[in-house]
C-alpha positions in Angstrom: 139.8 206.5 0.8 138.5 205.1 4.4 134.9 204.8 4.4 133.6 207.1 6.7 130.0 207.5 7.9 128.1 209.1 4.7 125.6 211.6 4.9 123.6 211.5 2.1 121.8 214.9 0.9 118.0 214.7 -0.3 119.6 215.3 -3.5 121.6 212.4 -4.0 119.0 210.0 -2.4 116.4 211.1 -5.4 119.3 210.7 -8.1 120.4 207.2 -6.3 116.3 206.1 -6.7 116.0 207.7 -10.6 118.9 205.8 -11.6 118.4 202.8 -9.7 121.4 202.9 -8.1 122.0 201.4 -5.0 123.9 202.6 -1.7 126.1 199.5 -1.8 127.1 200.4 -5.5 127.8 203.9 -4.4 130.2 202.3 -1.7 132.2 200.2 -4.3 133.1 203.5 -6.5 134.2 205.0 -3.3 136.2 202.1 -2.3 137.5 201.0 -5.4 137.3 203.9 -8.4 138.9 203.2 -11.6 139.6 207.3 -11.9 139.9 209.9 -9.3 139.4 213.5 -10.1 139.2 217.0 -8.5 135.2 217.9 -8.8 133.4 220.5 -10.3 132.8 221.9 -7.0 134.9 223.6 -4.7 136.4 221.2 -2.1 135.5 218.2 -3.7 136.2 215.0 -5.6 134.5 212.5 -7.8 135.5 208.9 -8.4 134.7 207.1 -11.5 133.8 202.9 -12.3 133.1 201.8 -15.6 129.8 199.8 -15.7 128.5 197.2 -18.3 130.1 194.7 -20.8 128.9 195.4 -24.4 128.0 199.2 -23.7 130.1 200.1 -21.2 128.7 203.5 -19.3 130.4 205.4 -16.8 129.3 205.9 -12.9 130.3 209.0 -11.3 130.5 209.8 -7.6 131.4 213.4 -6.4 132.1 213.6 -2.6 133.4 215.8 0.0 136.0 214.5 2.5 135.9 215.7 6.1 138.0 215.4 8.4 
């Protein structure tokens, strides 16, 4: 995937804070995902990155790619 300008929603900007998740992290998934899937959502598609040595924990990412 290119990185292209993001929009964030409201949405995602209060799930980013409750997890403590930063926009950089959200970045790396997009740039380098260990697992690419459609998404739940029509149109969409969410990238995976395993996090974490011991208990490893998996970060999701669902996006929609515009032209």
């Amino acid at each position: 995937m290119i990185l292209k300008k993001i929009i964030w929603t409201n949405h995602a900007k209060e799930k980013m804070k409750e997890y403590q998740i930063s926009e950089a992290r959200i970045r790396r998934i997009l740039k380098a995902p260990a697992r690419i899937e459609k998404g739940i959502v029509e149109g969409t598609v969410a990238a995976m990155q395993k996090t974490g040595k011991k208990r490893t924990q998996e970060l999701w990412v669902m996006y929609q790619d515009s032209p």
